[in-house]
Backbone as ProteinMPNN parsed JSONL, in Angstrom:
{"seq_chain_A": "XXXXXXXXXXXXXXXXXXXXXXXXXXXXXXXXXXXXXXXXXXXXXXXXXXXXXXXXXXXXXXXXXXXXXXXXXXXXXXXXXXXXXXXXXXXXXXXXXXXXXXXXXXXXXXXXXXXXXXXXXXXXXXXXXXXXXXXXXXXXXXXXXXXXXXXXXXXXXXXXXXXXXXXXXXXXXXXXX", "coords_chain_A": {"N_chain_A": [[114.182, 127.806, 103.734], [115.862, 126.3, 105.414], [113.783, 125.836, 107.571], [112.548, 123.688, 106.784], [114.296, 121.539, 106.302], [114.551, 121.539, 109.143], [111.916, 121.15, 109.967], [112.259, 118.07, 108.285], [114.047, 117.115, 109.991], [113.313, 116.235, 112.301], [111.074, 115.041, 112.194], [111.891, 112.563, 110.657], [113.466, 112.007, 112.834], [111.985, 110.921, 114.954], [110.359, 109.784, 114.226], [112.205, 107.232, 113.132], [112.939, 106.838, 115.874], [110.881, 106.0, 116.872], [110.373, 103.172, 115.197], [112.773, 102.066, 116.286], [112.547, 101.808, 118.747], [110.094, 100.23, 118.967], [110.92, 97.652, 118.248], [112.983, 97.028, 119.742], [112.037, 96.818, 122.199], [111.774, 94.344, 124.168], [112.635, 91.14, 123.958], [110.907, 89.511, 122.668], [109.688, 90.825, 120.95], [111.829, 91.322, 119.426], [112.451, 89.452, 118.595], [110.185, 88.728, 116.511], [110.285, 90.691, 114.497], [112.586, 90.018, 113.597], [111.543, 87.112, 112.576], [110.19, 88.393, 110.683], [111.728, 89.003, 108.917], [112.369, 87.383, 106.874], [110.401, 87.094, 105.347], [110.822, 89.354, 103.679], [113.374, 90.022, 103.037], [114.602, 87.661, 101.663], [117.101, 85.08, 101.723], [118.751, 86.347, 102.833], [120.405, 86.371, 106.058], [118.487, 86.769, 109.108], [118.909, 87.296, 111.041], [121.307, 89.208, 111.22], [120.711, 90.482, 109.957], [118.512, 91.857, 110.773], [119.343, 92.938, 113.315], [121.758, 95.013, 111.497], [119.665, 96.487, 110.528], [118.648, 97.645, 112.435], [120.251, 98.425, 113.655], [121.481, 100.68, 111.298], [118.974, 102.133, 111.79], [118.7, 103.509, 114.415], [121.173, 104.846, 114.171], [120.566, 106.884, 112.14], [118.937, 108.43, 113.987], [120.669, 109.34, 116.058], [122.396, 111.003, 114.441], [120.625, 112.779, 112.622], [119.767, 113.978, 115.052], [122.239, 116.444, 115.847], [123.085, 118.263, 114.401], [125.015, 119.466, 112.92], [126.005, 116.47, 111.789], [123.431, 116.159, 111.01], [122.58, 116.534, 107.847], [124.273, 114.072, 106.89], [122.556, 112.089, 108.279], [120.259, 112.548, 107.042], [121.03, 112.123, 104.714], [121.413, 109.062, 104.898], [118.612, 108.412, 106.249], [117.312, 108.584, 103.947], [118.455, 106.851, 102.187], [117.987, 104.237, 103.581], [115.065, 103.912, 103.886], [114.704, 103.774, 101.194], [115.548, 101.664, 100.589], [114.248, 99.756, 101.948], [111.84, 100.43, 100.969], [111.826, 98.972, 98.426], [112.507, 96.917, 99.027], [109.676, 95.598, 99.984], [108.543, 96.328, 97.718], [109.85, 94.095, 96.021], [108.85, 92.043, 97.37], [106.119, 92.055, 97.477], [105.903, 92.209, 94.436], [106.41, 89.363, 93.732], [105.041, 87.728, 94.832], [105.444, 87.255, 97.652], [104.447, 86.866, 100.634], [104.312, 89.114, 103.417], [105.446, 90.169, 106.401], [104.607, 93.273, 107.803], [106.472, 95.021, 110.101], [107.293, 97.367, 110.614], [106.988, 99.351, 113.108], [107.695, 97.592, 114.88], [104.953, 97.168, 116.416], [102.028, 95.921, 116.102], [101.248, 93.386, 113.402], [101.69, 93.708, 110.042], [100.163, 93.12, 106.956], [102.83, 93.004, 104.398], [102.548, 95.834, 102.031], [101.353, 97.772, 99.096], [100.799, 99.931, 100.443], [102.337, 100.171, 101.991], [105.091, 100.843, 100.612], [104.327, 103.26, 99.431], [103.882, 104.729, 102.059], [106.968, 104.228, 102.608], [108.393, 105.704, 100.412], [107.399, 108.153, 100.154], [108.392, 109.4, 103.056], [110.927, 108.555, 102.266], [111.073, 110.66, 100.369], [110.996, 112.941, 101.906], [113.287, 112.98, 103.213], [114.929, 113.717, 101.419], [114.268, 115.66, 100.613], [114.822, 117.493, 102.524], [117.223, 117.044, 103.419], [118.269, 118.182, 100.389], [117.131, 120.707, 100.61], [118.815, 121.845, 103.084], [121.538, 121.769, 101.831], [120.743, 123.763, 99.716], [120.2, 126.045, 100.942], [121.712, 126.504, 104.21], [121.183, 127.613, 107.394], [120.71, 129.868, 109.939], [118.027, 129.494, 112.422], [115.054, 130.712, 113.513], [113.827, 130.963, 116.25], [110.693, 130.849, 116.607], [110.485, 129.884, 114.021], [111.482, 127.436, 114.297], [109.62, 126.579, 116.229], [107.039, 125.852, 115.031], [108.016, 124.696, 112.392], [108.888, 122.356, 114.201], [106.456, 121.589, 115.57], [104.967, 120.598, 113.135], [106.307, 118.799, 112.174], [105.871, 116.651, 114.372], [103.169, 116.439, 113.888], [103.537, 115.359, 111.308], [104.755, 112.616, 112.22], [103.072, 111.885, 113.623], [101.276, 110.905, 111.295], [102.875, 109.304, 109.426], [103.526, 107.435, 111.794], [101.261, 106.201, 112.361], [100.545, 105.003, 109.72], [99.037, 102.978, 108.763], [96.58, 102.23, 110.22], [95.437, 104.876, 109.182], [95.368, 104.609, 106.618], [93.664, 102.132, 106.335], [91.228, 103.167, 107.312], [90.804, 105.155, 105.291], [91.062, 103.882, 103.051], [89.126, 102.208, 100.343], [87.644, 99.1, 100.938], [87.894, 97.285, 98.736], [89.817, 98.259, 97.699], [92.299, 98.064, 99.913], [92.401, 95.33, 99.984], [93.924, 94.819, 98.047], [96.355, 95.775, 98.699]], "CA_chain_A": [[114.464, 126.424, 103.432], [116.339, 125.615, 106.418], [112.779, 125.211, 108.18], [112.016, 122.314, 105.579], [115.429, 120.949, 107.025], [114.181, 120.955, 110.726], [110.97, 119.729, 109.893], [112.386, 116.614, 107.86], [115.394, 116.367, 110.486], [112.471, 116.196, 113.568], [110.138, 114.015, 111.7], [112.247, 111.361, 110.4], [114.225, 111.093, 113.785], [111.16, 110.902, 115.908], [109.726, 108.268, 113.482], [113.145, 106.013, 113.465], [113.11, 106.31, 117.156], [109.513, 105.223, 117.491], [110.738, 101.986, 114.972], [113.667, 101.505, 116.709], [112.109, 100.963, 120.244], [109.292, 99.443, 118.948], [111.535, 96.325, 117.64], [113.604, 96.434, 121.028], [111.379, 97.058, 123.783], [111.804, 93.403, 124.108], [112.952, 90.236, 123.468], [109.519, 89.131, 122.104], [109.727, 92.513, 120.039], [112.541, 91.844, 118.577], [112.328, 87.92, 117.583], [109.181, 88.712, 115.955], [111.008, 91.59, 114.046], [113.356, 88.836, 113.147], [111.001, 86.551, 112.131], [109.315, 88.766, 109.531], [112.646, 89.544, 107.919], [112.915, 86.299, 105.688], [109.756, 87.204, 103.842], [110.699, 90.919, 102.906], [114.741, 89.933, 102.32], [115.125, 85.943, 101.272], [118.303, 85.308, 101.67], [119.675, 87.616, 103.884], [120.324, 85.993, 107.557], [117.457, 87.131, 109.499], [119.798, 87.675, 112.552], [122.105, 90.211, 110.897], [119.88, 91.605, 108.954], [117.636, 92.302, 112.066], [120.358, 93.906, 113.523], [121.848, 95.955, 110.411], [118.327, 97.192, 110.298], [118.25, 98.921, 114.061], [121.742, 99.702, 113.665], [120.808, 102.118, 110.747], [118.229, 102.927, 112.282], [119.507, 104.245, 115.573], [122.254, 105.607, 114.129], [119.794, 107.877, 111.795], [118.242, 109.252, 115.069], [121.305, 110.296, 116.17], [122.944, 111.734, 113.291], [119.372, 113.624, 112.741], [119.494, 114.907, 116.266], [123.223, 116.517, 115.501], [123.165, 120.002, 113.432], [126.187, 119.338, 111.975], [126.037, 115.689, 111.142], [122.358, 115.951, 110.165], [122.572, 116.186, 106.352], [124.303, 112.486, 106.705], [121.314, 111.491, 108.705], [119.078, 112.376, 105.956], [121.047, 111.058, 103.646], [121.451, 107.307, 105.924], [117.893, 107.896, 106.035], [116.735, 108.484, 102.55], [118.42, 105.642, 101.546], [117.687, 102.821, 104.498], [113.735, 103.655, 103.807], [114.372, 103.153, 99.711], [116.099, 100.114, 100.667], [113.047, 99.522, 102.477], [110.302, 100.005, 99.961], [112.517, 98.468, 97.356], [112.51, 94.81, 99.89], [108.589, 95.424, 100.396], [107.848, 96.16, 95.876], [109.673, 93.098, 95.796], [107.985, 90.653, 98.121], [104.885, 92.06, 97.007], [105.498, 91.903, 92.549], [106.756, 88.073, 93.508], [103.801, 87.539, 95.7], [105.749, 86.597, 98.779], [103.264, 87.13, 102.206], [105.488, 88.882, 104.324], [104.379, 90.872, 107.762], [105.456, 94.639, 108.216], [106.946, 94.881, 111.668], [107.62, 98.623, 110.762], [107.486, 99.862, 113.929], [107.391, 96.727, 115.781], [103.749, 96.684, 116.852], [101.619, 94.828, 115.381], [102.008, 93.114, 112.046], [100.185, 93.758, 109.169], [100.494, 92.733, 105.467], [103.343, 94.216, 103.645], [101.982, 95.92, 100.46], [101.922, 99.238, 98.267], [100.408, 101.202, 100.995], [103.772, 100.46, 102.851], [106.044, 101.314, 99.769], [104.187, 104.392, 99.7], [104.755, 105.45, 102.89], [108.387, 104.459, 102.686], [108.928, 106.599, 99.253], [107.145, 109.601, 100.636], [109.426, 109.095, 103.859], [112.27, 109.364, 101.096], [110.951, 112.317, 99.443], [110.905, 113.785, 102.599], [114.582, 113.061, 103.805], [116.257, 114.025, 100.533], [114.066, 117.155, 100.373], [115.511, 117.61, 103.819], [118.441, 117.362, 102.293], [118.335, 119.449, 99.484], [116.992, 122.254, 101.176], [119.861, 122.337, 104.203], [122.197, 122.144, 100.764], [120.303, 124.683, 98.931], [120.2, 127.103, 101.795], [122.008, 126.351, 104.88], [121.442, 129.361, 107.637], [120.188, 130.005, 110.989], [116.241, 128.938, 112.736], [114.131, 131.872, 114.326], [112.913, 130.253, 117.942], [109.341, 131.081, 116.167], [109.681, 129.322, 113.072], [111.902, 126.32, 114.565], [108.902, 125.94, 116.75], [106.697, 125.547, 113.994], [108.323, 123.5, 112.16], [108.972, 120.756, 115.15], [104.545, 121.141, 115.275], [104.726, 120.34, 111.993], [107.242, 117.648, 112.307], [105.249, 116.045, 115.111], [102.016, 115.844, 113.025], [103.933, 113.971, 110.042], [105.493, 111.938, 112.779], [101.982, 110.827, 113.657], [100.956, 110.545, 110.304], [103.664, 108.259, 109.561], [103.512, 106.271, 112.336], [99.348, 105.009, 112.364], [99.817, 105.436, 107.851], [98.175, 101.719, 108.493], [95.389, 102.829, 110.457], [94.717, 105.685, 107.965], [95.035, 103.896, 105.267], [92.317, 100.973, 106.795], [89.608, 104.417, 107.601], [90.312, 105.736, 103.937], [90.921, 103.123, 101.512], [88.033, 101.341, 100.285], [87.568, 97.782, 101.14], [88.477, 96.502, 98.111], [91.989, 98.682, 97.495], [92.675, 97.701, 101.182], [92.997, 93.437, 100.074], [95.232, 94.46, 96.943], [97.683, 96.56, 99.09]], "C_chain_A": [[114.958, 125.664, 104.669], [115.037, 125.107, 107.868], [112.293, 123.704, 107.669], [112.613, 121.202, 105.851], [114.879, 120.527, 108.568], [113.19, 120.146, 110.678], [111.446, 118.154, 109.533], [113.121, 115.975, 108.978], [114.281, 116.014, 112.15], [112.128, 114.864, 113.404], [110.694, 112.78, 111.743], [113.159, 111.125, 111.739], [113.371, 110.849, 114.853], [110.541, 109.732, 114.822], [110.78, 107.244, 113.015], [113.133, 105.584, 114.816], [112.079, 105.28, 118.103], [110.048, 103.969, 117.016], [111.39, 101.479, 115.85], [113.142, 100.864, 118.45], [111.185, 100.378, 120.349], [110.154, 97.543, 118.592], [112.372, 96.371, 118.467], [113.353, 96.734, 121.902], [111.166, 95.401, 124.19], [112.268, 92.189, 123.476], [112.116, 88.99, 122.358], [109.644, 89.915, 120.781], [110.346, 92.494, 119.324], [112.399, 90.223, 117.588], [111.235, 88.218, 116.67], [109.345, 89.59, 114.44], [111.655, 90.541, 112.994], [112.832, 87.898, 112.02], [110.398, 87.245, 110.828], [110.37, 89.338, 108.549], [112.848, 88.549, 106.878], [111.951, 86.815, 104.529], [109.993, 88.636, 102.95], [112.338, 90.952, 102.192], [114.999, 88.704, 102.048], [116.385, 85.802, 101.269], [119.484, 85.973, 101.78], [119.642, 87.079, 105.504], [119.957, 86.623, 108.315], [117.762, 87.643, 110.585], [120.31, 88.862, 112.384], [121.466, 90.948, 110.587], [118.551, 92.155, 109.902], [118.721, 93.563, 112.656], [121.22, 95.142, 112.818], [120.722, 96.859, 110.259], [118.493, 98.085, 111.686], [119.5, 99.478, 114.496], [121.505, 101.099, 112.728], [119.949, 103.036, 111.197], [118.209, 104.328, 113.633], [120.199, 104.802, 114.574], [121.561, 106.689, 113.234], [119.391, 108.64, 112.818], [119.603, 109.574, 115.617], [121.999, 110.77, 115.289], [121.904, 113.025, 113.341], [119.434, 114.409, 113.867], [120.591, 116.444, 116.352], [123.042, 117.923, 114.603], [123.969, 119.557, 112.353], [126.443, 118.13, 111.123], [124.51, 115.012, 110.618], [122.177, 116.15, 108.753], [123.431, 114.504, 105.796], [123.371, 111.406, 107.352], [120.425, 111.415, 108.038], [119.481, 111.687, 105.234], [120.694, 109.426, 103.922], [119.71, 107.252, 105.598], [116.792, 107.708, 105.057], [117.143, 107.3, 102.359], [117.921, 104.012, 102.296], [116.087, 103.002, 103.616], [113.728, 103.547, 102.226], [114.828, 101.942, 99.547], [114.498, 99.388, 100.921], [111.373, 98.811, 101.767], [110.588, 99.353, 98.771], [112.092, 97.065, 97.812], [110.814, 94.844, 99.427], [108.344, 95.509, 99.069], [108.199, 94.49, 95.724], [108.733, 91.993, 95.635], [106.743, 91.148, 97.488], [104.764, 91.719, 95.026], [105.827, 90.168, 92.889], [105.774, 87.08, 94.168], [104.153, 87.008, 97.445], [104.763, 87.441, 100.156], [104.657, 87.39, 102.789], [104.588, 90.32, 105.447], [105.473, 92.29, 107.742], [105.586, 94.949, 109.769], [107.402, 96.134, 111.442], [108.462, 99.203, 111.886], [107.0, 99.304, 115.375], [106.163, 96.295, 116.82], [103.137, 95.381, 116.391], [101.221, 94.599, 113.922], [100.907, 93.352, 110.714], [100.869, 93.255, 107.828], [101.683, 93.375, 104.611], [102.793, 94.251, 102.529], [102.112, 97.462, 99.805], [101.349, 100.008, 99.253], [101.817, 101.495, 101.764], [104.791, 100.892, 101.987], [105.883, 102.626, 99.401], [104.569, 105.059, 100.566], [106.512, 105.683, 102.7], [109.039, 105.485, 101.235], [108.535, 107.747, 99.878], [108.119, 109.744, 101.567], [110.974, 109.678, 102.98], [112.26, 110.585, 100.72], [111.544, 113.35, 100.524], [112.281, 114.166, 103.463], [115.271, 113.22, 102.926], [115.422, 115.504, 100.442], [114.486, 117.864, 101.657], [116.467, 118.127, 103.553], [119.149, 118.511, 101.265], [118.159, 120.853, 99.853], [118.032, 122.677, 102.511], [120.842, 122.424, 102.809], [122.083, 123.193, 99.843], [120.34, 126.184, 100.247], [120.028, 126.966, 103.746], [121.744, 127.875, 105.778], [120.267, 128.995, 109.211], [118.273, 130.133, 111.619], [116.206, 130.143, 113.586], [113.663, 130.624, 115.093], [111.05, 130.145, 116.596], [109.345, 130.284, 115.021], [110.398, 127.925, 113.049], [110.435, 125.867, 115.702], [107.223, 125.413, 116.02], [106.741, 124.863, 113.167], [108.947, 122.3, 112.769], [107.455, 120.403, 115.332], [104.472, 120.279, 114.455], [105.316, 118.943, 111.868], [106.646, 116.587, 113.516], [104.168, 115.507, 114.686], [102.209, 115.104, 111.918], [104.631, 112.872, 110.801], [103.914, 110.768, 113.076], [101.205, 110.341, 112.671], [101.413, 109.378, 110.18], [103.366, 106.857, 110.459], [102.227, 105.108, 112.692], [98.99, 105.788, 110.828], [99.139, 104.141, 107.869], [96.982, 101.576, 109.106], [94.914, 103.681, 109.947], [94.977, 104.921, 106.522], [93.749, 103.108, 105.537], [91.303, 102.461, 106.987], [90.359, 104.882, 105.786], [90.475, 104.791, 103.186], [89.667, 101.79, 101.789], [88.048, 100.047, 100.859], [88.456, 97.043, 99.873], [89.895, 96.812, 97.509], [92.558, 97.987, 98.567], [93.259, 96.162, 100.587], [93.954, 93.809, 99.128], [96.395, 95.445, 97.626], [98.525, 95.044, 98.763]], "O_chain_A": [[114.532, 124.541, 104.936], [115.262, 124.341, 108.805], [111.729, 122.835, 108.333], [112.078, 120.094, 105.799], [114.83, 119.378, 109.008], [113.154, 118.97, 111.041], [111.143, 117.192, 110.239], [113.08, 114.759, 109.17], [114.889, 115.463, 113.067], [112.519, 113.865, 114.009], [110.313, 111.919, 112.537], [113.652, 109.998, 111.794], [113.969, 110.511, 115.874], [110.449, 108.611, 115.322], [110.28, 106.276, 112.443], [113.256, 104.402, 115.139], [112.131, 104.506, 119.06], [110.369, 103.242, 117.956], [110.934, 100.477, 116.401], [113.373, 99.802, 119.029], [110.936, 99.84, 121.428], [109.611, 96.47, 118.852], [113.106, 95.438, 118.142], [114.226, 97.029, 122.718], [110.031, 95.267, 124.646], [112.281, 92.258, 122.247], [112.52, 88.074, 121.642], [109.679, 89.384, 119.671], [110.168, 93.23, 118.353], [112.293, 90.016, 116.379], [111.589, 87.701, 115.611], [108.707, 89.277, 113.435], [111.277, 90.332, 111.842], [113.335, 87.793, 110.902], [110.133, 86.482, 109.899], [110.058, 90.007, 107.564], [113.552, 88.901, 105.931], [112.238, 86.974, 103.343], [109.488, 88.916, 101.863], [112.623, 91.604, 101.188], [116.195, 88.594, 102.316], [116.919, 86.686, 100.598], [120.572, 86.127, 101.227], [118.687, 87.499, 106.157], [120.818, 87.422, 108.684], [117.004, 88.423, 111.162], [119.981, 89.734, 113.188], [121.555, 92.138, 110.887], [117.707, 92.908, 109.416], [118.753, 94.766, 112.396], [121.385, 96.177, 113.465], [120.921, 98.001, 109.847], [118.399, 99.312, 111.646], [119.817, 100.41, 115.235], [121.38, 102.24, 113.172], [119.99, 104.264, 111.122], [117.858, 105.507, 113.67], [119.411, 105.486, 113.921], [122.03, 107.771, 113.586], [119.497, 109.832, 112.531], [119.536, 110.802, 115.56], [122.671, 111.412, 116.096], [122.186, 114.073, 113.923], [119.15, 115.598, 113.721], [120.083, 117.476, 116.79], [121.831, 117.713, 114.527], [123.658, 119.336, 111.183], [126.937, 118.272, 110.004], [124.323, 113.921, 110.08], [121.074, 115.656, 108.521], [123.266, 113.943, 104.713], [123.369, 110.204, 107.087], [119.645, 110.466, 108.123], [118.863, 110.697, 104.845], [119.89, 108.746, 103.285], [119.294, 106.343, 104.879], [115.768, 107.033, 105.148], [116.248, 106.455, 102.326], [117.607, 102.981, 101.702], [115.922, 102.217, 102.683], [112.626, 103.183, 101.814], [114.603, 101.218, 98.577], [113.853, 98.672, 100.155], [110.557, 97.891, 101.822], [109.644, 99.126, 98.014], [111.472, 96.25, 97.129], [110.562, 94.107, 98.474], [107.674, 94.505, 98.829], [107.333, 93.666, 95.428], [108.167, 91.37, 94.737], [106.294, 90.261, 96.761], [103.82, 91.165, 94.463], [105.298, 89.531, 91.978], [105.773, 85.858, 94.017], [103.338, 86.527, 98.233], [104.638, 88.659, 100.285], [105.661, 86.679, 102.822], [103.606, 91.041, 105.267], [106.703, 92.312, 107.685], [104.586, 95.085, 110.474], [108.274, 96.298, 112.296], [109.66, 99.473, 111.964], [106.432, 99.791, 116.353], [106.229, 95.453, 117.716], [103.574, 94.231, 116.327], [100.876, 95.57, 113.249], [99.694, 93.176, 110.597], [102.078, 93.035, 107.767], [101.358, 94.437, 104.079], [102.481, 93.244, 101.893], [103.045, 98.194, 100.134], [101.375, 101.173, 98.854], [102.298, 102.587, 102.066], [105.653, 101.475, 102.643], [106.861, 103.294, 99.065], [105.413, 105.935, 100.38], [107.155, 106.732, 102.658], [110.202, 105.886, 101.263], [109.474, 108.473, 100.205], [109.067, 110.331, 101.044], [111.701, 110.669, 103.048], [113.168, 111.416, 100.716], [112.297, 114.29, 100.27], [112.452, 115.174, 104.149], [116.451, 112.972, 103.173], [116.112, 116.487, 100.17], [114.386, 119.089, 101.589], [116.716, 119.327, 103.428], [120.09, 119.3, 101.343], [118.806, 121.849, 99.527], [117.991, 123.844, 102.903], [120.961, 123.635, 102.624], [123.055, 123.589, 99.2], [120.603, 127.321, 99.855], [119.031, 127.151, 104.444], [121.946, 128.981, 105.277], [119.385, 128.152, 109.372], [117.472, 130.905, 111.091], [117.158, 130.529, 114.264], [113.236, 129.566, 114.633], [110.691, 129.146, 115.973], [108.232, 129.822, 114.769], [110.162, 127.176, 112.102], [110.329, 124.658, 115.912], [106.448, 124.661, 116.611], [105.729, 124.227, 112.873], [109.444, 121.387, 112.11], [107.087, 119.229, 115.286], [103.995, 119.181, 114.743], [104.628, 118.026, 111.419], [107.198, 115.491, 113.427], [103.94, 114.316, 114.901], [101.369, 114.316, 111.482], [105.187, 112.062, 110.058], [103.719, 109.569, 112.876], [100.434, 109.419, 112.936], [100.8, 108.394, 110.594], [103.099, 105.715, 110.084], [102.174, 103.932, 113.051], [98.082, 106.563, 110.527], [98.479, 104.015, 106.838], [96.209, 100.772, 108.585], [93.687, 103.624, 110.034], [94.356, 105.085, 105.472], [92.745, 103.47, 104.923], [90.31, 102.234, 106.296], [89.467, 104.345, 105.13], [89.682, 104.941, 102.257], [89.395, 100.978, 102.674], [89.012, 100.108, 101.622], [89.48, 96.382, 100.047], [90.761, 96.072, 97.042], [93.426, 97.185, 98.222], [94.446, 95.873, 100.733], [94.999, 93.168, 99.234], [97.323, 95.809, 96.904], [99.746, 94.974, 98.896]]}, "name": "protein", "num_of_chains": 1, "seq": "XXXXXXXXXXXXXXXXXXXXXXXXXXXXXXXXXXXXXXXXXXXXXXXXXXXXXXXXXXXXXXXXXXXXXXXXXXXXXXXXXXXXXXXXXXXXXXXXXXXXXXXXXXXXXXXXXXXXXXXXXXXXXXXXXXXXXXXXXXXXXXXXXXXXXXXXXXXXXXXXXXXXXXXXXXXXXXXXX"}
C-alpha cells in the first residue's frame, strides 16, 4: 500500500507544481489566471482568490514532498481539487462561460471533462491517503522506483487530460463538455 502512497504523493506534487508555475511564470501568467477566476467563483475577489489558489497550491507540493507531513498534503490536496471541480459543476449547471487556466497555459472551456479530471485527481489523493493510513511502512529502492514511473505517467496524463480528451472524445461530446 505504501507504494499507492508514493505514487499519489509524486503525482499530485509534480502536477501542483506544473499548475503552480504555470500561473506564475509571469506577470501575464498570472493576470490571466486572475482574470478567469470571476467566471468559475462569482463573488470571490479575483485577487485573493488568485492568490489563495497558488498558496494551496504550493503549499501541497511541499507538504507532498515531506514523508512525514505528506498525508496533510494529500489531504490539502484532495480537498483544494474538490473545491475545484465543485467551482467548475457550478459554472457549468448555471451556464456561466468560464476559461480553465488549470495549469496556466492556454485556456480552454471549463466543463465536465475538467470536473472529471479534478474528481479522479481526488480519488487519487484520498486513496493516497487511505493507503499511507491503512498501511504505513517502509519503500524498497525497486518498487519506490516504480511507483515514481508510474507517478510520472499520471502526471502526464493529468497534465495534457485536454488534449486527450480533444483526440478521444467525439466531436459532438467535445461542445457539451
Amino acid at each position: 500500500m505504501q507504494y499507492v502512497t508514493l505514487t499519489a504523493r509524486c503525482a499530485l506534487g509534480l502536477i501542483f507544481l506544473v499548475a503552480v508555475i504555470g500561473k506564475v511564470r509571469g506577470r501575464d501568467a498570472f493576470r490571466e489566471f486572475r482574470l478567469s477566476v470571476p467566471g468559475l467563483a462569482p463573488g470571490l475577489p479575483p485577487t485573493a482568490t488568485s492568490a489563495a489558489v497558488v498558496a494551496a497550491e504550493s503549499a501541497a507540493v511541499i507538504l507532498l514532498a515531506v514523508p512525514r507531513t505528506a498525508p496533510a498534503g494529500l489531504a490539502l490536496a484532495g480537498a483544494v481539487l474538490l473545491a475545484f471541480a465543485t467551482a467548475i459543476h457550478l459554472a457549468v449547471r448555471d451556464g456561466r462561460t468560464a476559461a480553465c487556466r488549470c495549469f496556466g497555459a492556454r485556456p480552454s472551456p471549463a466543463g465536465r471533462v475538467h470536473v472529471a479530471r479534478n474528481l479522479a485527481l481526488t480519488a487519487l489523493a484520498w486513496g493516497g491517503l487511505a493507503s499511507h493510513l491503512a498501511a504505513p511502512g517502509p519503500v524498497h529502492p525497486a518498487g519506490a522506483v516504480i511507483a515514481m514511473a508510474g507517478a510520472g505517467v499520471l502526471t502526464l496524463v493529468f497534465v495534457f487530460f485536454d488534449e486527450l480528451a480533444d483526440l478521444l472524445l467525439a466531436p459532438s461530446a467535445r461542445s457539451t463538455q
